[in-house]
SERO-119566 format. One line per field, with one value per residue (C-alpha): residue in three letters; x, y, z. Coordinates in pm, 1 decimal. Layout:
<nodes>
r	c(ALA, ...)
u	c(X, ...)
v	c(Y, ...)
w	c(Z, ...)
</nodes>
This chain:
<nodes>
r	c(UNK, UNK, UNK, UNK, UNK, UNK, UNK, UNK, UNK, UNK, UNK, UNK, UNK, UNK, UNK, UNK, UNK, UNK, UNK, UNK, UNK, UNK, UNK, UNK, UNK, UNK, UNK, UNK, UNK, UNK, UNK, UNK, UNK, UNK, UNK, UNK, UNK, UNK, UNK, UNK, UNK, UNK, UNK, UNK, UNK, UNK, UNK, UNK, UNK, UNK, UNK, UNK, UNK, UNK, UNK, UNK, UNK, UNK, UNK, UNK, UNK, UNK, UNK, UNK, UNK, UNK, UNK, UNK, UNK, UNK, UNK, UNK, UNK, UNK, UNK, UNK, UNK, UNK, UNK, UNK, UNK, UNK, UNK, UNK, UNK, UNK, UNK, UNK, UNK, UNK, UNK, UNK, UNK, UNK, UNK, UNK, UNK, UNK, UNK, UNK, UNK, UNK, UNK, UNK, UNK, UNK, UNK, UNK, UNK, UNK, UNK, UNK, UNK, UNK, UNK, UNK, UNK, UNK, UNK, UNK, UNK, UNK, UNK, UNK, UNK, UNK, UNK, UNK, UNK, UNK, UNK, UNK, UNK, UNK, UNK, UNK, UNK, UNK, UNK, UNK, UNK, UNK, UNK, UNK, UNK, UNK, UNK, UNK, UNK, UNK, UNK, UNK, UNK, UNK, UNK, UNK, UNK, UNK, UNK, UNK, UNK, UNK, UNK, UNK, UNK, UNK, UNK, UNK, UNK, UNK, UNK, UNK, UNK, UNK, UNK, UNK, UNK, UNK, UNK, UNK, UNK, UNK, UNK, UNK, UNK, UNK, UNK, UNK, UNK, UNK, UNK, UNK, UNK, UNK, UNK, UNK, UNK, UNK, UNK, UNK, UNK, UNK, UNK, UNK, UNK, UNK, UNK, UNK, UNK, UNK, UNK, UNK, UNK, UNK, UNK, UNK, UNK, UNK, UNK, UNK, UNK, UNK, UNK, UNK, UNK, UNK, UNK, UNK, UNK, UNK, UNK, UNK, UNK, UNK, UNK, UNK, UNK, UNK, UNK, UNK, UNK, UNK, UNK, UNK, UNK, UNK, UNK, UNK, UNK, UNK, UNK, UNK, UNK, UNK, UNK, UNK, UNK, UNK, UNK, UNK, UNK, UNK, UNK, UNK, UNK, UNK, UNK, UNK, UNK, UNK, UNK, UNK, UNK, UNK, UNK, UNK, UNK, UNK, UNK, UNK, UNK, UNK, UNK, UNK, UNK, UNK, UNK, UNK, UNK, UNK, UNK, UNK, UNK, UNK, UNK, UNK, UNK, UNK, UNK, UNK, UNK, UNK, UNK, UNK, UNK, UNK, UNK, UNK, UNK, UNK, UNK, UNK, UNK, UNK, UNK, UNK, UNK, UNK, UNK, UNK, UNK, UNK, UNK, UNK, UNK, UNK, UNK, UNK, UNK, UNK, UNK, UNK, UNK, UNK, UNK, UNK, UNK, UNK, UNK, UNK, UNK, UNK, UNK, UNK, UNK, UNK, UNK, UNK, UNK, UNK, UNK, UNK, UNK, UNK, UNK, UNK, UNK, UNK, UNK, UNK, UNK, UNK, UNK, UNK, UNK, UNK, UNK, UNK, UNK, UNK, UNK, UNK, UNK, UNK, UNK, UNK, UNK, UNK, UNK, UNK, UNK, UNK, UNK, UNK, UNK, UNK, UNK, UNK, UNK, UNK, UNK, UNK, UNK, UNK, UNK, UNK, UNK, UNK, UNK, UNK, UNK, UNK, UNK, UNK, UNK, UNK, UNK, UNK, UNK, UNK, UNK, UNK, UNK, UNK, UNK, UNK, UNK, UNK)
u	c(-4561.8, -4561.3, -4534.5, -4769.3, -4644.1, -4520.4, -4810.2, -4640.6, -4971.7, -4923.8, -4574.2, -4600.6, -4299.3, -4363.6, -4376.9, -4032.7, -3900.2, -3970.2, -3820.2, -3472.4, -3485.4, -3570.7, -3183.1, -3010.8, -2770.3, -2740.3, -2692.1, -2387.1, -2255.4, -2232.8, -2082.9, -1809.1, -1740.1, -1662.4, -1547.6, -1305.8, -1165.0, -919.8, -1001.1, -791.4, -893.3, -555.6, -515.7, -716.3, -683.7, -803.4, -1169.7, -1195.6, -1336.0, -1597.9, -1743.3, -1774.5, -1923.9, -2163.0, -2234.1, -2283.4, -2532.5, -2724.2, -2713.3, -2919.4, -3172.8, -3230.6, -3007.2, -2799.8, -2448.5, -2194.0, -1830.1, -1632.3, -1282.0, -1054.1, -775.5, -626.0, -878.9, -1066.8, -1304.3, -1685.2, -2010.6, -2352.6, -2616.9, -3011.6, -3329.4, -3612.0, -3531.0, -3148.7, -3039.8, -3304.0, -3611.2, -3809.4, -3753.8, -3782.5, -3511.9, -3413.3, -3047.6, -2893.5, -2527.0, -2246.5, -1832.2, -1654.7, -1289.7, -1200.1, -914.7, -753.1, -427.1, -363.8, -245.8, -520.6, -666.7, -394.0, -459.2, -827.3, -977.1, -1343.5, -1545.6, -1896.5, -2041.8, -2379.6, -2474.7, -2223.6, -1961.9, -1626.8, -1342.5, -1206.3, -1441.9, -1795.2, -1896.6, -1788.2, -1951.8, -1981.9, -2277.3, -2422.1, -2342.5, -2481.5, -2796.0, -2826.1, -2839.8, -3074.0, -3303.9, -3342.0, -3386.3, -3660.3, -3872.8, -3830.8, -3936.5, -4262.5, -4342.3, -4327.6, -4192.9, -4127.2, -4297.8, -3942.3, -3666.6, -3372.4, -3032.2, -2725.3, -2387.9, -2118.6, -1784.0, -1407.8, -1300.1, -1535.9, -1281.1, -1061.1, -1302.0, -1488.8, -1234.9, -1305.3, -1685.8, -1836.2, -1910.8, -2067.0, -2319.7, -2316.9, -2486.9, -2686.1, -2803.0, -2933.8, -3215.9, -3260.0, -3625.0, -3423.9, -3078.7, -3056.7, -2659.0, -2561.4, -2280.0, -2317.3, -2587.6, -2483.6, -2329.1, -2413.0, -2726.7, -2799.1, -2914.1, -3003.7, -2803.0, -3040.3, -2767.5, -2394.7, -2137.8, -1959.7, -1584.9, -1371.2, -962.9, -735.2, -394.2, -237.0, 93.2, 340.9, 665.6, 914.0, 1250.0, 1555.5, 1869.3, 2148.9, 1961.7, 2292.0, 2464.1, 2197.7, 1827.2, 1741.8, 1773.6, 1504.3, 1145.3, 968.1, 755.3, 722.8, 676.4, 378.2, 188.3, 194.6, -4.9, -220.4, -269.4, -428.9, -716.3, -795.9, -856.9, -1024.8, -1308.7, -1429.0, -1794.4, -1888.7, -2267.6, -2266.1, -2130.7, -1845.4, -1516.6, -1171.1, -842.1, -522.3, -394.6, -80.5, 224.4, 538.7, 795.9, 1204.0, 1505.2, 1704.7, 1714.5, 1976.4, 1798.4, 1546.2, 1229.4, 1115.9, 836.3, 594.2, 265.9, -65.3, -350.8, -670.7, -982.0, -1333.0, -1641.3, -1972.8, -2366.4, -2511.6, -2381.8, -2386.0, -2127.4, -1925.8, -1960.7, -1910.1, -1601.0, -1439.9, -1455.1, -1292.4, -1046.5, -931.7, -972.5, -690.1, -349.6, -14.9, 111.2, 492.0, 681.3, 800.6, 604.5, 286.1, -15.4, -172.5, -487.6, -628.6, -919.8, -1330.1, -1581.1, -1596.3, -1812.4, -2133.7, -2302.7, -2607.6, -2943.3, -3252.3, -3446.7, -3798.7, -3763.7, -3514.2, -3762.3, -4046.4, -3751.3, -3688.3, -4093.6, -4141.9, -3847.8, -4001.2, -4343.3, -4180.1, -3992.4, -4245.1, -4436.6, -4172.2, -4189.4, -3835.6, -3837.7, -3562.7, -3388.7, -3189.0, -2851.4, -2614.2, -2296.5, -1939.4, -1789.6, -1912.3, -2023.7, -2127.2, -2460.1, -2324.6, -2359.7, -2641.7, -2833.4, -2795.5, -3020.8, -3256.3, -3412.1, -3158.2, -3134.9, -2778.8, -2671.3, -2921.5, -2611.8, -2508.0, -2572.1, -2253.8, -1937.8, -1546.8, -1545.7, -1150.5, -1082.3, -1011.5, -1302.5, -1528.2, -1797.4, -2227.3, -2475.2, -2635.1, -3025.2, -3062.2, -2876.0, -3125.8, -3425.9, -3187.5, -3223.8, -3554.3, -3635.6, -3413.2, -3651.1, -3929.5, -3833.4, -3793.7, -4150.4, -4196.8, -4468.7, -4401.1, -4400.4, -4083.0, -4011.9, -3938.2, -3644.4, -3353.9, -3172.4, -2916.6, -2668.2, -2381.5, -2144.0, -2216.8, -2244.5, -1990.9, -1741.5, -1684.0, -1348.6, -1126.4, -1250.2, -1015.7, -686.2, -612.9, -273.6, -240.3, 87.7, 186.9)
v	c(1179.4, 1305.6, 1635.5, 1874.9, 2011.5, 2374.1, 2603.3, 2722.4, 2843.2, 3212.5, 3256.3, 3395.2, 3200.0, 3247.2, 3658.0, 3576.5, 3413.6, 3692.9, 3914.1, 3738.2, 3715.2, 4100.5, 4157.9, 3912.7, 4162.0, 4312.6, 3959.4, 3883.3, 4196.3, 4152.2, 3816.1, 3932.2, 4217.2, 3937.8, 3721.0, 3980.6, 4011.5, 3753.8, 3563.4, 3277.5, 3187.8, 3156.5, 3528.1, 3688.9, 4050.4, 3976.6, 3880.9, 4271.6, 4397.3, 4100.5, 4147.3, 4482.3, 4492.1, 4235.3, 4431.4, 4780.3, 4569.2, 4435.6, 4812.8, 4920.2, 4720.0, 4823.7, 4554.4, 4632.0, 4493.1, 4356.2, 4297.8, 4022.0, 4064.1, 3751.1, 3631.3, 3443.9, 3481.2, 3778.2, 3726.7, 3748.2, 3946.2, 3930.8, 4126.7, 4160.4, 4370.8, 4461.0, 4715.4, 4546.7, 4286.0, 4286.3, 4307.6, 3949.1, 3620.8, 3427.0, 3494.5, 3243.6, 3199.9, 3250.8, 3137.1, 3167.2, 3214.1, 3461.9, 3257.5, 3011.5, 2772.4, 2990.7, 3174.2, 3492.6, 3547.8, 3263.4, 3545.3, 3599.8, 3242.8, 3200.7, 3530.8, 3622.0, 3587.7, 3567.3, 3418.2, 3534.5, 3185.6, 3082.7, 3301.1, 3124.6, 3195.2, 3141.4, 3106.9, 3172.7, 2800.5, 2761.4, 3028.1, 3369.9, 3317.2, 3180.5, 3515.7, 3709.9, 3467.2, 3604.4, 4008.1, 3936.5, 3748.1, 4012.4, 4254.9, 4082.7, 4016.0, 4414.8, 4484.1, 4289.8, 4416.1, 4076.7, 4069.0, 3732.9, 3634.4, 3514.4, 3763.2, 3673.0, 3677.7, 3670.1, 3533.7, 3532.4, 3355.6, 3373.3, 3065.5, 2769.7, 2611.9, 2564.9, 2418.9, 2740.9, 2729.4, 3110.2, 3114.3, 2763.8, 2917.3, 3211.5, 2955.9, 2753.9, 3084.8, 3146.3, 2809.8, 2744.7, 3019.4, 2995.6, 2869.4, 2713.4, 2778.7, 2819.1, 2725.4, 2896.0, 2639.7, 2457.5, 2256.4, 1889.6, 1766.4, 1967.8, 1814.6, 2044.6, 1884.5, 2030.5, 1866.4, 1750.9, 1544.6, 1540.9, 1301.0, 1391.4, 1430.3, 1315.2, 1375.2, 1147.4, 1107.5, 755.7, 824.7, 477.1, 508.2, 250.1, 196.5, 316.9, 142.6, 120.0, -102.5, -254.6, -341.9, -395.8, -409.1, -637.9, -409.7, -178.3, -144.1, -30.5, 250.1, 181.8, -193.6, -97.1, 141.7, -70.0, -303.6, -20.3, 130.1, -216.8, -216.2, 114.4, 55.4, -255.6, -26.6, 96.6, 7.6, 139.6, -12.6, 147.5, 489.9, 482.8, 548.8, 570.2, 701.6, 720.4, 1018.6, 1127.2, 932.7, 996.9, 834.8, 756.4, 953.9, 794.1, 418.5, 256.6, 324.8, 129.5, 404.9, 512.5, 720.2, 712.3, 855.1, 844.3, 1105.9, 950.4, 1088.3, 968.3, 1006.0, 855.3, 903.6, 907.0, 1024.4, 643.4, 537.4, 830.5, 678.9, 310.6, 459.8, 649.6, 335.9, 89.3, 323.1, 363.5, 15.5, -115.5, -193.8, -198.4, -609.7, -577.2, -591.4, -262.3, 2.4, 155.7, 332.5, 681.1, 780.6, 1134.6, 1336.0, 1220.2, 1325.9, 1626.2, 1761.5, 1574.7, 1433.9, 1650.0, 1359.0, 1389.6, 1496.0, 1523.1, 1918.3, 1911.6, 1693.3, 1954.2, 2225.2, 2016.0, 1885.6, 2298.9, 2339.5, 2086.6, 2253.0, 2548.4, 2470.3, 2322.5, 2634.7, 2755.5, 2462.5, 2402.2, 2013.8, 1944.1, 1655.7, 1548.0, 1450.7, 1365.8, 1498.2, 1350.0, 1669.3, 1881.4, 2256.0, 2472.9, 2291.8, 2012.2, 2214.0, 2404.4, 2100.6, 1945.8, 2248.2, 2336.9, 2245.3, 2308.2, 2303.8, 2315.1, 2336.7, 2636.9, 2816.6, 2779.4, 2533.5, 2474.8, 2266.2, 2256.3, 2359.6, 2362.7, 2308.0, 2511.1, 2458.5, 2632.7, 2806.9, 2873.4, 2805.7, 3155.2, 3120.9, 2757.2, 2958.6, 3183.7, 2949.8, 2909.2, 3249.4, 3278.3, 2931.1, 3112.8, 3394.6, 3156.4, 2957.6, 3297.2, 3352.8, 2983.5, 3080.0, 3112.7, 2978.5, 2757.2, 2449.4, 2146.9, 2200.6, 1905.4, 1846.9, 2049.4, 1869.5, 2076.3, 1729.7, 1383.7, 1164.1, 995.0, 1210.2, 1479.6, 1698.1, 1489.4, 1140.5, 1112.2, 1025.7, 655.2, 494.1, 120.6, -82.0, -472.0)
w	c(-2776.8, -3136.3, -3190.1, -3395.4, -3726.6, -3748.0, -3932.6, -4283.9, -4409.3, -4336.9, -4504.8, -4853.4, -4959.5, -5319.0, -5298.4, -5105.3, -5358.5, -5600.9, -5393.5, -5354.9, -5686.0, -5755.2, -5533.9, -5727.3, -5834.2, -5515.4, -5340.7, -5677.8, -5519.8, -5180.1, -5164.7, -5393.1, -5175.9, -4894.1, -5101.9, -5227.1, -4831.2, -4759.7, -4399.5, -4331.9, -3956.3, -3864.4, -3946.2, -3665.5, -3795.2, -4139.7, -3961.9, -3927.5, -4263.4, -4291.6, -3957.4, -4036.3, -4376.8, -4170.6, -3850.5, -4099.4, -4333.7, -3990.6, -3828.2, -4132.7, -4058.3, -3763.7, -3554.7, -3253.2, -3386.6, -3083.6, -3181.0, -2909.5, -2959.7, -2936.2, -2765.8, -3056.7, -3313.3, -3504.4, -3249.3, -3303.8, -3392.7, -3273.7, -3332.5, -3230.3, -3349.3, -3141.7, -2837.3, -2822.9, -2599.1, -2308.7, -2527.1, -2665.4, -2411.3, -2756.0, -3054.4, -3293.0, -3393.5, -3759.6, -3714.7, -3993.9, -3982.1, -4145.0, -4164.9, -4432.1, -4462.3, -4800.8, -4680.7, -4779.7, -5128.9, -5262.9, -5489.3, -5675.6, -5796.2, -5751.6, -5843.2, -5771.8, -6130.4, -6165.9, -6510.5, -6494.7, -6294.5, -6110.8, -5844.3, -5811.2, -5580.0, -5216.9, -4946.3, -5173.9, -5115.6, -4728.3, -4654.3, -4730.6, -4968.0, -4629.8, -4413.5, -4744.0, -4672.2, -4334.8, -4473.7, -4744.2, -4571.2, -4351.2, -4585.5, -4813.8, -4490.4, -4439.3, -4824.4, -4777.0, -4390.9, -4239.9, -3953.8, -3728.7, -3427.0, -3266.4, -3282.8, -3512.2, -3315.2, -3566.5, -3419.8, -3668.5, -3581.9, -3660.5, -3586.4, -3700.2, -3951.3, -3682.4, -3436.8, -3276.2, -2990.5, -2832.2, -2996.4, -2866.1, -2524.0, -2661.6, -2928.0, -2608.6, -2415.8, -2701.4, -2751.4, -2444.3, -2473.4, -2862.4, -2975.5, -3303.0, -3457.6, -3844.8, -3955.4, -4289.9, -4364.8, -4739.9, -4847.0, -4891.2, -5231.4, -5557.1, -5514.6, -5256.4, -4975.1, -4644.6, -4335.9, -4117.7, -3958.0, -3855.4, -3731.4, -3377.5, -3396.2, -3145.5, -3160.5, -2906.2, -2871.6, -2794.6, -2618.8, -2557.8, -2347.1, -2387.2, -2314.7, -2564.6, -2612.2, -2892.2, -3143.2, -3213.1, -2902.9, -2640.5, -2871.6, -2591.0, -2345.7, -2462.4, -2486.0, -2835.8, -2832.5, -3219.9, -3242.0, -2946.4, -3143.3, -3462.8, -3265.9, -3098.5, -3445.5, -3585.0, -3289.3, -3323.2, -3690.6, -3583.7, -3396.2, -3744.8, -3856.9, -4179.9, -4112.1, -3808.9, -3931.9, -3681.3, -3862.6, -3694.7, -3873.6, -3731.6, -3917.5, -3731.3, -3650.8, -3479.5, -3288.0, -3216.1, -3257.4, -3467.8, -3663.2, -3448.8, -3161.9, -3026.5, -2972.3, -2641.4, -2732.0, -2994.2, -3044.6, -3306.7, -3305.6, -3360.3, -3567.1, -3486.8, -3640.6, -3498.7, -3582.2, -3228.8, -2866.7, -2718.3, -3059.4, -2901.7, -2568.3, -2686.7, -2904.9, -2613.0, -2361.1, -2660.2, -2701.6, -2350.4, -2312.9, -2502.6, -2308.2, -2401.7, -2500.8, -2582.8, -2257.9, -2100.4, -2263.0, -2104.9, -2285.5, -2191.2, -2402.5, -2391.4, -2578.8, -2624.4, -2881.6, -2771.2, -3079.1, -3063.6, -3356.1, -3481.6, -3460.3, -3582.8, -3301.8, -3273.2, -3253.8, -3559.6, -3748.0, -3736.9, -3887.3, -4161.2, -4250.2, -4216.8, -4475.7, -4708.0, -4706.1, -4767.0, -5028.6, -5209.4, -5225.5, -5420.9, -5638.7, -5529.8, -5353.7, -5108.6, -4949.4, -4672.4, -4587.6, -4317.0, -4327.2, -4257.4, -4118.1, -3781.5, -3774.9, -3520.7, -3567.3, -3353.1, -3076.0, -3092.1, -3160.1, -2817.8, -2692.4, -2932.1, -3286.4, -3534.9, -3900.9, -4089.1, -4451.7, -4536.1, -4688.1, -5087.9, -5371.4, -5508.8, -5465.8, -5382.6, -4976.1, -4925.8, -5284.7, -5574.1, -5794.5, -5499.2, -5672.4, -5581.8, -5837.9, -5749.1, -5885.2, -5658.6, -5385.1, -5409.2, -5372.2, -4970.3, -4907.4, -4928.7, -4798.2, -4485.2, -4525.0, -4511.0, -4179.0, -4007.1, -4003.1, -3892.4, -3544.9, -3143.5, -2932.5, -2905.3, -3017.6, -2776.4, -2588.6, -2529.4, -2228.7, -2164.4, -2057.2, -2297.8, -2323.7, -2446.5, -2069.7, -2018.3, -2199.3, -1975.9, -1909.8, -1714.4, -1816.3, -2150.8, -1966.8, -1899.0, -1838.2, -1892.3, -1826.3, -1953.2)
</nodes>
């Protein structure tokens, strides 16, 4: 059954606009104050000062700001208007990360500069300009008295760039009750393109055991862990399918001791990408499928795509048609993309209508030419500002299942023998 459009009508996106662009200096400002605070995610104390520059900046308007320590990260923030956590049954989710992949030190190198168009430096691209999305959003729909039907809910992680490890339950929780999810990572390419899809990512580990002996005196005598995961290695790479969108890279390799000695161990880690949730199923079985062929060496396989590819839903496809009439409004048209890497996105997606890539026009995530083009950025913020207003009641929900079927905990260890 199709599903009706969402109404735009009602949202003044072009006074928005004008807005945004009335706090340009203000937005400049902020994102070089967090771009100015080092956060490598592997650093869990240096999380502190951009959480709080982000929970201070949500408390003044109005939000009720809670901070989740971590375990082994700098832990999380979320934060809620309305009458605080008990109030609306509907809220919509605005999700962003506060770690990047620079380590300390990285500003001594790569300094924060802004030209009068464009802010360079380490983490502006991927994604503080998308957290400093998130505060002036807010704040613009507060200058003009508008006020959204569904209650924004802000979560704002520590640990995305290393795979959300502590904060997927807690976007997991959220998820599950969210009328939509808005992700603040990067739009796609410097064209700017909004990620209406993502590939799932799957990580396994192909462990051989074989037999060592001196590979001098008694080669016959053992069993090659090596000369076994050559062969292992070729199939996997056979499993690719550009056409299909499924790509497989053995990345990792290790294995023996020593070169006269015939290996007993050996293993490859294995990274998978996929377009839909029955490639990651079809991947997953191939994978554990293959058996060990040289004589006295056995396989075990571990891991799944456990980060599920972002589709284009039916639900996500009214986000994006609602982003396109909104943006053209602003006389500002957009596209669409799909994206090689995952986000937080992934997840949300498999319980409610999600849009990604709403953060910064720009380039160089990871690299050192990272820099936001800030006046098209701008046109995100208030498209952002825009969607927020987008009407109740919520959108179609998916199933929520939380893991791709047949890929459940427990079902990526297989040992074969020959």
């Amino acid at each position: 059954m199709e599903l009706p459009p969402l109404e735009t009508g009602h949202i003044p996106q072009a006074d928005i606009l004008e807005r945004v662009h009335a706090r340009r200096e203000e937005w400049v400002g902020f994102l070089e104050r967090l771009a100015l605070v080092e956060s490598p995610s592997l650093v869990p104390e240096s999380q502190a000062h951009v959480l709080d520059l982000m929970g201070w900046s949500l408390e003044e308007l109005g939000f009720r700001v809670r901070r989740v320590p971590g375990r082994i990260t700098g832990g999380l923030l979320m934060a809620r208007g309305g009458s605080g956590w008990r109030s609306s049954p509907r809220f919509q989710l605005l999700i962003g990360h506060s770690d990047t992949v620079w380590p300390m030190g990285t500003l001594n190198r790569m300094p924060v500069a802004f030209d009068g168009s464009v802010v360079r430096g380490p983490g502006v691209f991927d994604m503080k300009a998308g957290l400093t999305h998130i505060v002036f959003a807010l704040r613009v729909l507060k200058d003009l008295s508008l006020e959204p039907e569904v209650e924004p809910v802000v979560l704002v992680n520590s640990d995305e760039e290393i795979g959300s490890q502590e904060s997927e339950r807690h976007i997991l929780r959220l998820s599950r009750g969210a009328s939509r999810a808005f992700v603040l990572e990067p739009a796609l390419d410097p064209d700017g393109k909004i990620k209406t899809a993502r590939k799932g990512v799957g990580r396994f580990v192909i462990r051989v055991k074989g037999k060592g002996s001196h590979a001098g005196l008694a080669p016959q005598e053992g069993a090659s862990a090596i000369q076994e995961l050559a062969l292992v290695i070729q199939r996997l790479h056979a499993i690719t399918d550009f056409e299909r969108g499924i790509s497989v890279n053995v990345g990792e390799i290790r294995g023996g001791t020593r070169s006269n000695v015939v290996a007993a161990a050996a293993e490859a880690v294995v990274d998978v990408r996929v377009n839909t949730m029955e490639e990651g199923i079809w991947v997953g079985e191939q994978i554990r499928a293959i058996e060990s062929v040289t004589p006295g060496t056995t396989l075990e396989v571990e891991g799944s795509v456990d980060r599920p590819p972002l589709e284009r839903t039916p639900g996500n496809r009214l986000l994006w048609q609602a982003a396109q009439e909104l943006g053209e409004a602003m006389g500002v048209p957009l596209e669409e993309g799909r994206a090689g890497g995952g986000s937080d996105g992934n997840t949300t997606s498999q319980f409610t209508p999600t849009l990604d890539g709403l953060g910064a026009v720009g380039d160089g995530a990871h690299a050192l030419h990272e820099f936001v083009e800030v006046d098209r950025t701008l046109e995100r913020c208030a498209l952002l500002a825009g969607l927020l207003l987008l009407p109740a009641p919520p959108l179609p929900r998916l199933p929520t299942t939380g893991v791709v079927p047949g890929l459940e905990e427990g079902e990526g260890s297989r040992t074969r023998s020959s």
